[in-house]
C-alpha positions as CSV (number, residue, x, y, z in Angstrom):
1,X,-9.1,-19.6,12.6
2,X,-5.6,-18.3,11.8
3,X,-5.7,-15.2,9.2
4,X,-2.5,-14.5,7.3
5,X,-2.3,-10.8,6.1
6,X,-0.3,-9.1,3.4
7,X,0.3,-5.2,2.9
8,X,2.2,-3.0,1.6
9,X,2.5,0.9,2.5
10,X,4.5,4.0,2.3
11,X,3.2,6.1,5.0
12,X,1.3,3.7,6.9
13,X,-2.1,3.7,5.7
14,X,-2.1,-0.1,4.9
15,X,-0.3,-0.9,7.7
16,X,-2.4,0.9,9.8
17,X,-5.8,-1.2,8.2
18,X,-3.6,-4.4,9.0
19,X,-2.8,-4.0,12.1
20,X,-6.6,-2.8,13.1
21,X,-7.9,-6.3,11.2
22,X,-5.4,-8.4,12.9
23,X,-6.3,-6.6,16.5
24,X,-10.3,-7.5,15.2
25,X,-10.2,-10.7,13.6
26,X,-7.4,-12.4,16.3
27,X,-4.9,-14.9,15.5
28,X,-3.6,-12.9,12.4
29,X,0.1,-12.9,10.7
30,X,0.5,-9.4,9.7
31,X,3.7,-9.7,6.4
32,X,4.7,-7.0,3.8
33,X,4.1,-7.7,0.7
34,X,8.3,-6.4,0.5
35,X,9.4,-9.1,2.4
36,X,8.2,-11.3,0.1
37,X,10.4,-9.8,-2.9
38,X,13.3,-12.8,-3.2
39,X,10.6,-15.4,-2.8
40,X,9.9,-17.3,-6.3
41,X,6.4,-18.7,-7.1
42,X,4.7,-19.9,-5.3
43,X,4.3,-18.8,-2.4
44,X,1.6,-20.8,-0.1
45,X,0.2,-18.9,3.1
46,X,-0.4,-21.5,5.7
47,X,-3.4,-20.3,7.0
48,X,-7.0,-20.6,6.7
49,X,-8.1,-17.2,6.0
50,X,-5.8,-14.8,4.0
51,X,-5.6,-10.9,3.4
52,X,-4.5,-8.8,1.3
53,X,-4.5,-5.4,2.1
54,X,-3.0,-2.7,-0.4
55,X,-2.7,0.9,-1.6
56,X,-4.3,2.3,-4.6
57,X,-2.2,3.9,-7.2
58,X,-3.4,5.4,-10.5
59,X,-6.7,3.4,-10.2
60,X,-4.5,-0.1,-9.3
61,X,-2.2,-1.9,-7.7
62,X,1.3,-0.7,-7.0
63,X,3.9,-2.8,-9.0
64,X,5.1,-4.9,-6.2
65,X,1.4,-5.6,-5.2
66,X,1.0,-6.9,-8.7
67,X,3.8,-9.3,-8.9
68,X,3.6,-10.9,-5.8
69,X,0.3,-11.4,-5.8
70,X,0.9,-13.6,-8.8
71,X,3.4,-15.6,-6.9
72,X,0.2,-16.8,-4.3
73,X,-1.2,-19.8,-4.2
74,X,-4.1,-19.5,-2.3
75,X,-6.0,-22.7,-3.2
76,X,-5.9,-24.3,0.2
77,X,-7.5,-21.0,2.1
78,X,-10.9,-21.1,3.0
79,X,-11.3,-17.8,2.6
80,X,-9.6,-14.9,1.0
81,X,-10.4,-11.2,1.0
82,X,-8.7,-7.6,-0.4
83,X,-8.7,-4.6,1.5
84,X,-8.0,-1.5,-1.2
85,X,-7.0,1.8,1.1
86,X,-7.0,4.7,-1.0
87,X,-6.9,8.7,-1.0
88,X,-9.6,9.4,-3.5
89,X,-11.1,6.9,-6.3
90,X,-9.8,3.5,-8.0
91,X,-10.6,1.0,-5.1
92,X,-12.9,-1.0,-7.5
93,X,-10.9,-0.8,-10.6
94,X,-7.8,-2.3,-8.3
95,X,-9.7,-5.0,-6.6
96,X,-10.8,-6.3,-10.0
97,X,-7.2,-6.0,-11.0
98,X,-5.9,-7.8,-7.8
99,X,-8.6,-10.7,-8.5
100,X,-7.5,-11.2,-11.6
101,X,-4.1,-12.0,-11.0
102,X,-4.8,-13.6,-8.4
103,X,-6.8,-16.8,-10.9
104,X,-4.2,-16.6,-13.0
105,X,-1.9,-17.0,-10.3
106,X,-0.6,-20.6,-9.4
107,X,-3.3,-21.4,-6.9
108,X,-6.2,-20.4,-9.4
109,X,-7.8,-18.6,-6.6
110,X,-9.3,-15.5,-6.6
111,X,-11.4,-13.2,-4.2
112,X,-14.3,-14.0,-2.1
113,X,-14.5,-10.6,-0.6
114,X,-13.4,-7.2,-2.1
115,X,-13.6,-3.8,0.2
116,X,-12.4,-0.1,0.0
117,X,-11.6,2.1,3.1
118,X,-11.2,5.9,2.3
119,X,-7.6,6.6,3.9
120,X,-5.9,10.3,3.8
121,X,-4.0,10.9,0.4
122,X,-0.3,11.2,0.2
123,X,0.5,11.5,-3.2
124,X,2.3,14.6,-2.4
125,X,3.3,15.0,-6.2
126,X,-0.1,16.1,-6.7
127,X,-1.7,17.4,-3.9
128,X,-1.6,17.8,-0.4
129,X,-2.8,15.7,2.4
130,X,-5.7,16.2,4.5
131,X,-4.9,17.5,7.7
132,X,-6.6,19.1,11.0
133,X,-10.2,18.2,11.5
134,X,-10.6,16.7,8.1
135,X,-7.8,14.3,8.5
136,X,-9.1,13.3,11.8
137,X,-12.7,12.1,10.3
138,X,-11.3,10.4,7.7
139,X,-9.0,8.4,10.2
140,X,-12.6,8.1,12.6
141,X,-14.7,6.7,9.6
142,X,-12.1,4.2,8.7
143,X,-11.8,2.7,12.0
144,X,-15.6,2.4,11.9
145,X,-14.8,0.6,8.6
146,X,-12.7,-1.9,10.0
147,X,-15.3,-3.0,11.8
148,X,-17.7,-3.5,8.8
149,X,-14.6,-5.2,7.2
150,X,-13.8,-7.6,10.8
151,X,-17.4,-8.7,10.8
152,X,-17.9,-9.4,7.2
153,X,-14.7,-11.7,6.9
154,X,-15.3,-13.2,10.8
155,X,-18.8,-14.2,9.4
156,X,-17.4,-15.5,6.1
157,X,-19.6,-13.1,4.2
158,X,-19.1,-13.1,0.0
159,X,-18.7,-9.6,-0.6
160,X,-19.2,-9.1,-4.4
161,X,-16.0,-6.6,-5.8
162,X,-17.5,-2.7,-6.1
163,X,-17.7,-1.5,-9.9
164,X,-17.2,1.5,-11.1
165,X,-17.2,2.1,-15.3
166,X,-15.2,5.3,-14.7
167,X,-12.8,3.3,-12.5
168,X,-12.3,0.8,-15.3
169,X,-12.5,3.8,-17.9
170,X,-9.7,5.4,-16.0
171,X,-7.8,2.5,-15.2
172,X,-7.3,1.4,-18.9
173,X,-6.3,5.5,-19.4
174,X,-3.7,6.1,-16.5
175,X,-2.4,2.9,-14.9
176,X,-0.7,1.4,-18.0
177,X,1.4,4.4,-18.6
178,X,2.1,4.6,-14.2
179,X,3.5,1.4,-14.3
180,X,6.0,1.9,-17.3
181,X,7.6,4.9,-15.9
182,X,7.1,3.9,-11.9
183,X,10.5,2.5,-11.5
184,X,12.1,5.6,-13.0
185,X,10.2,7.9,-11.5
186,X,12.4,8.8,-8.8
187,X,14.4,10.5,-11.3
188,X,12.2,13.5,-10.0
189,X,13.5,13.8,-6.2
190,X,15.9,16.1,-5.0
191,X,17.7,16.6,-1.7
192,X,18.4,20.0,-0.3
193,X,20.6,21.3,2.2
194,X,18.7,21.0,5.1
195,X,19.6,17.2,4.7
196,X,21.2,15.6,7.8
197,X,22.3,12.5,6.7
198,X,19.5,10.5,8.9
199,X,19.3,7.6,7.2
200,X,15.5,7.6,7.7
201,X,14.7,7.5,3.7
202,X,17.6,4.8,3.3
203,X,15.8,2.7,6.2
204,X,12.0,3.2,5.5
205,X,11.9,3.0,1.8
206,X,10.2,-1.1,1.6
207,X,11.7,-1.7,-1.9
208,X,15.5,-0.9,-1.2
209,X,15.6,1.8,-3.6
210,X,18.0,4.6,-1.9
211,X,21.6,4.2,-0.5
212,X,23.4,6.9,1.1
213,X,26.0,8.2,-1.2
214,X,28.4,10.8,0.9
215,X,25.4,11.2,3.4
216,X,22.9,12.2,0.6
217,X,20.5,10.1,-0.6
218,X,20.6,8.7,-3.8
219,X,17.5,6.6,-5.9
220,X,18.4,3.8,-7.4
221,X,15.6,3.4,-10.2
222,X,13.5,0.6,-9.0
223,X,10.8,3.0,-7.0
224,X,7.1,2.3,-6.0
225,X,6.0,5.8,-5.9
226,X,5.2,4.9,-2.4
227,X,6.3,8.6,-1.2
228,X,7.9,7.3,1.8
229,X,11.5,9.2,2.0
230,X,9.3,11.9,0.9
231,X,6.8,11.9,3.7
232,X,9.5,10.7,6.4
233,X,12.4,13.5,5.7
234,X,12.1,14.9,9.3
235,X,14.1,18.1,7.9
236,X,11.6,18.7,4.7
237,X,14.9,18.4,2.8
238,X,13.5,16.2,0.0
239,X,11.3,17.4,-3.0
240,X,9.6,16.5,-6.1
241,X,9.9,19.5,-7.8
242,X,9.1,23.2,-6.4
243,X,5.3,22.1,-5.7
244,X,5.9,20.2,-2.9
245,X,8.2,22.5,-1.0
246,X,5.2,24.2,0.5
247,X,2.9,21.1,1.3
248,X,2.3,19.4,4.1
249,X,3.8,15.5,5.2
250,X,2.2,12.6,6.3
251,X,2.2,9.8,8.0
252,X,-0.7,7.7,9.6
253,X,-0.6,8.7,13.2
254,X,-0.6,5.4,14.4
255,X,2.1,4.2,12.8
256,X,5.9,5.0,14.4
257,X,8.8,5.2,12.0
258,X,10.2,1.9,13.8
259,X,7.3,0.4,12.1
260,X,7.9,1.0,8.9
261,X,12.0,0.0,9.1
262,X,10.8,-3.5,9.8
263,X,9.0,-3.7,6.7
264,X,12.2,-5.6,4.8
């Protein structure tokens, strides 16, 4: 049974869920969701079981997640399933999210199976990632996970979508006003110095959204918040403001930076 699987990431976390699946389930298309950006509705997987495995941010989808998602037509897949990675909270409230677009998409299809899989946190703005021993048993329980998550969707299994009020509470609080000012919000990175003119930001960002202007990076306004060219500096030379000078990077240790250039 061919499965056809959709992510998106910034520092691998999704990618890293997709690939495991695919290696579980067999027979799997892994896609990014970027790739898909110039494609018009709809767009009709050809496969009988399809994926759709995404980040959580602010309690719901990143932007791109959103819109493509309502370019699917899923109506001719036997079976179709969300995997929501996430740092903290939210998985529920953006599952929900995802299968609503999806029915009001052009297939009319939405989710048979909805899980979460706890992933390490890169929002970088806001905190800093786990690392050492406690990044290590996060990555542990979420392999264990994808093997609750290959079994379930290799069985067929209708997974009812978790439900949380305080996701849904928070969702209506937060997301709306993420979303607005997520394309802008690169407004807040800065290069430094310790720049080397790489090209690594340029080349891993999935949504196209830095050039190199004399070397330096510059951000072009359509961001995901993915954190990315944040995560992937290999200098340290980009920041978000003086609170992230000090905190650690990340990037799933799984996933190589030649990954993550193919994801256009």
């Amino acid at each position: 049974m061919k499965t056809i699987l959709y992510y998106f990431t910034g520092t691998g976390n999704s990618l890293a869920v997709a690939e495991g699946l695919a290696r579980r389930l067999g027979d799997c298309e892994v896609i990014s969701v970027a790739s898909l950006a110039g494609i018009p509705a709809p767009i009709t997987p050809h496969a009988d079981r399809v994926g759709i495995i995404t980040p959580v941010y602010f309690f719901g989808l990143p932007s791109l997640v959103a819109v493509i998602s309502g370019r699917l037509d899923l109506s001719h897949a036997k079976y179709v399933f969300a995997v929501a990675t996430m740092g903290g909270s939210g998985g529920s409230a953006a599952l929900r999210q995802l299968d609503e677009i999806l029915r009001r998409g052009p297939g009319g299809r939405g989710l048979d199976a909805g899980f979460t899989v706890k992933m390490p946190g890169n929002y970088v703005l806001m905190y800093e990632p786990p690392a050492g021993k406690k990044q290590e048993k996060i990555l542990r329980e979420s392999e264990r996970r994808m093997d609750d998550i290959a079994d379930a969707v290799n069985r067929g299994r209708t997974v009812r979508l978790p439900w949380s009020f305080f996701a849904f509470l928070v969702h209506g609080l937060m997301y709306p006003r993420f979303i607005a000012g997520v394309a802008d919000a690169d407004r807040k990175f800065t290069v430094d110095d310790r720049c080397t003119s790489c090209g690594i930001c340029e080349e891993v960002c999935p949504v196209e959204n830095i050039r190199l202007d004399a070397g330096r990076p510059v951000w072009l306004h359509h961001c995901e918040q993915c954190m990315g060219c944040i995560h992937h500096c290999p200098t340290g030379a980009i920041q978000a403001g003086p609170e992230t000078e000090n905190r650690a990077r990340y990037r799933h240790p799984s996933v190589k930076i030649e990954a993550l250039k193919r994801l256009r």
